[in-house]
N, C-alpha and C positions, 0 to 999 in steps of 0.2 A: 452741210448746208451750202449750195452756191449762191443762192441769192443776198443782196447786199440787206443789211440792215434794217436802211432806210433807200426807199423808191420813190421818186415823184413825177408826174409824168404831166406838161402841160397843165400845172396848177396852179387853176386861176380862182380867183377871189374878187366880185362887186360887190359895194354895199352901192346902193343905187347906182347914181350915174358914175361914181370912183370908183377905177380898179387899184386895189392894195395891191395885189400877185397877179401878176400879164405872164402868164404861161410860162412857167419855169419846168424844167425839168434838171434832175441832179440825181444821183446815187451815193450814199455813204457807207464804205465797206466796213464789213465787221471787223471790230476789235481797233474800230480808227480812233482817232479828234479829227474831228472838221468842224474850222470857223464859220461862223455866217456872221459876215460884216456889210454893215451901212449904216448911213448915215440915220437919222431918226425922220421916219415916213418913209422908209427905204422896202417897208414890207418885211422886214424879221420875226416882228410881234406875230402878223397874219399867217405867216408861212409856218412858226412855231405852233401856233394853235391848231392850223389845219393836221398838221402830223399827232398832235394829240388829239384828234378829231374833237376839240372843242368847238371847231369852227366848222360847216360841211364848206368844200367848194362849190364855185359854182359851176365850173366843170375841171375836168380832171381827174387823176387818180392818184393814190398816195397808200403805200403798201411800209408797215412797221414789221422788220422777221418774217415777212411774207405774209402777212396779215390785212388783207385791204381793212383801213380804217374807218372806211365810210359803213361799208355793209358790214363788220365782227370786229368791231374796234374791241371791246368787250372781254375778246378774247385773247389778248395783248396788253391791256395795259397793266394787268398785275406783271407784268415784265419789263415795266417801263419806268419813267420817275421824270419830274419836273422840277428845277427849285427859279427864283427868283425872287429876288431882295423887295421887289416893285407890288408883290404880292403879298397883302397883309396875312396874318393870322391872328384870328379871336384876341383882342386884347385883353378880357379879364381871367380866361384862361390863364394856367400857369405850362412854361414849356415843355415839362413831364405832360400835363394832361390834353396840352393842342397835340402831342408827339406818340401820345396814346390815342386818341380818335384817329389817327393818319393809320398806325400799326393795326387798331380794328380793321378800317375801311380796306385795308389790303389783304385781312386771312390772316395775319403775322400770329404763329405760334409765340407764345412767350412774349407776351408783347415788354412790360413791363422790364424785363430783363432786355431787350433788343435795345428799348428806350436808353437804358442805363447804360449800353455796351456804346452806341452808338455817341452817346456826349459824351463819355471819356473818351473817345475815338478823336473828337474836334472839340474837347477843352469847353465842354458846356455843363459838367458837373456840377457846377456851381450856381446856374441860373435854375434848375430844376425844377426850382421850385417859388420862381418869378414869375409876376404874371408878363406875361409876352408883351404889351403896353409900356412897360417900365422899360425895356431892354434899350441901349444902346442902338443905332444904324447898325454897325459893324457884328453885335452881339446877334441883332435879328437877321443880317446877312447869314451867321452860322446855322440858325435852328431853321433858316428855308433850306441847306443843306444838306443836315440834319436829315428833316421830313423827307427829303430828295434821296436817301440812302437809305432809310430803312428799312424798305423790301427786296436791300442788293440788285438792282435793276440793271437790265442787259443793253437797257437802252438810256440814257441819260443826258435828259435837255439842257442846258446853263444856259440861264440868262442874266448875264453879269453875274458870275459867279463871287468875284470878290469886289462890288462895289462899296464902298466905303468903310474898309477894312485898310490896316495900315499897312505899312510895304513889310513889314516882319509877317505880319500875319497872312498876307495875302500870300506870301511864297508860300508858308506852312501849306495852306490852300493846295495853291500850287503842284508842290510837292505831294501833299496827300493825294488830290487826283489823280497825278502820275501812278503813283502806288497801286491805286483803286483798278483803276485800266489793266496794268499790268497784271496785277492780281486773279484780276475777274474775266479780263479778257471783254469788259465791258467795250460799248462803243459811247462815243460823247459827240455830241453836236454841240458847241458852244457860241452864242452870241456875245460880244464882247465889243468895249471899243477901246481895250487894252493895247496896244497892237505887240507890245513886248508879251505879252500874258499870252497873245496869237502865234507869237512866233516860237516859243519858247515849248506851249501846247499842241500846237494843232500841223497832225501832216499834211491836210489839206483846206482850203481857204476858198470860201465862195462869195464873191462880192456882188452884191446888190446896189439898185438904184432903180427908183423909180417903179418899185414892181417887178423887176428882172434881174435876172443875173446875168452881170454885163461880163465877167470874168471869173478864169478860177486855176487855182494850180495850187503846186507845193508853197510855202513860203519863199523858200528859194529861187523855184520858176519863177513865183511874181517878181522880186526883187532883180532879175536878171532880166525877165521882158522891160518892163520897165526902166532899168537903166539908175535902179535907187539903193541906196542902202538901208534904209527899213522901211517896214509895211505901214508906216504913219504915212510915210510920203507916194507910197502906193495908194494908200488910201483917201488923201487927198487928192490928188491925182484923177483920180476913178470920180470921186462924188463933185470936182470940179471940173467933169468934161475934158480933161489934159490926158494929151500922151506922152511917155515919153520917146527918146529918140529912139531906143531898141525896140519900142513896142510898137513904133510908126512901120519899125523897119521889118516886121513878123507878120505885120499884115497881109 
């Protein structure tokens, strides 16, 4: 397969008179991590759901595996997965039976068994049989991860993958994902305002503001345009209008 991943081509997004996405365009190669950072109203949320064609644009194009998402979305997303913490699940549900409606909705042979393989996988054994209401931030953080894995997807969105999970556990996180990638050859788009979690993760970094993407490179390119020692201060930087002196001077 030559084609990248993910495609987006001049993807824009109004809701009336506000544009969330002012024509972006980006590529994500297969088998990568790529950040998408900004600030909050920066358009990550809008650009995320357009790629899961939850959202149509309002012009544009946005290609998933070589799949335009707009006209055969349908036909990609059982190869795809989403997780975020920001997004509830059924509270009186218990996390075996929200994690068996997800394994239906996808075809999953053996669901029940998937369920089971999949929380000892990320240390959720134990809530099984909780109803998802009761769980912990951090506990719920896991079973949106969870849901996000259980049909091994080729494509896989994070949205704050480890928000309010503790620094032991978020590595584990961490860690696990590295594993997952590697493994599967999956690719990961991740949203985050980690920026150790970004740099640690992701080969490449696409900064947003404002509806755009105002920059993008390795971690390293950025830290070197810029003239900074981490992507906090890159990314300060960026959402505060500031250059620095290397990145005045590449102009």
């Amino acid at each position: 397969m030559t084609h990248p991943a993910i495609k987006a081509e001049r993807l824009t997004k109004r809701f009336g008179d506000v544009t969330a996405v002012d024509g972006v365009s980006f590529t994500v190669a297969r088998g990568s991590v790529t950040g998408l950072l900004g600030g909050n109203g920066a358009g990550k949320t809008t650009t995320i759901s357009m790629l899961l064609g939850l959202l149509l644009p309002t012009s544009g194009t946005v290609e998933v595996l070589g799949v335009d998402m707009v006209r055969n979305r349908h036909a990609v997303l059982p190869r795809m997965n989403f997780s975020s913490p920001y997004v509830e699940l059924p509270h009186r549900l218990t996390v075996r039976e929200n994690l068996s409606v997800y394994g239906h909705l996808y075809g999953l042979p053996r669901v029940g068994a998937r369920v089971q393989e999949i929380c000892a996988h990320l240390d959720l054994t134990a809530y099984l049989d909780r109803p998802a209401g009761k769980l912990s931030a951090g506990q719920k953080t896991r079973v949106a991860l969870a849901k996000a894995l259980l049909n091994t997807p080729e494509v896989l969105l994070l949205d704050e993958p480890t928000a309010s999970l503790d620094p032991d556990t978020a590595d584990w996180i961490r860690t696990y994902l590295e594993r997952y990638r590697r493994e599967t050859g999956a690719t990961i788009l991740l949203a985050s305002h980690n920026m150790l979690e970004v740099e640690r993760l992701c080969d490449e970094v696409l900064m947003m503001r404002q509806g755009a993407i105002v920059d993008h490179g390795s971690p390293d390119a950025l830290l070197a345009r810029y003239g900074r020692e981490s992507l906090e201060e890159v990314f300060l930087d960026i959402a505060r209008h500031r250059r620095g002196e290397r990145a005045e001077a590449a102009q």
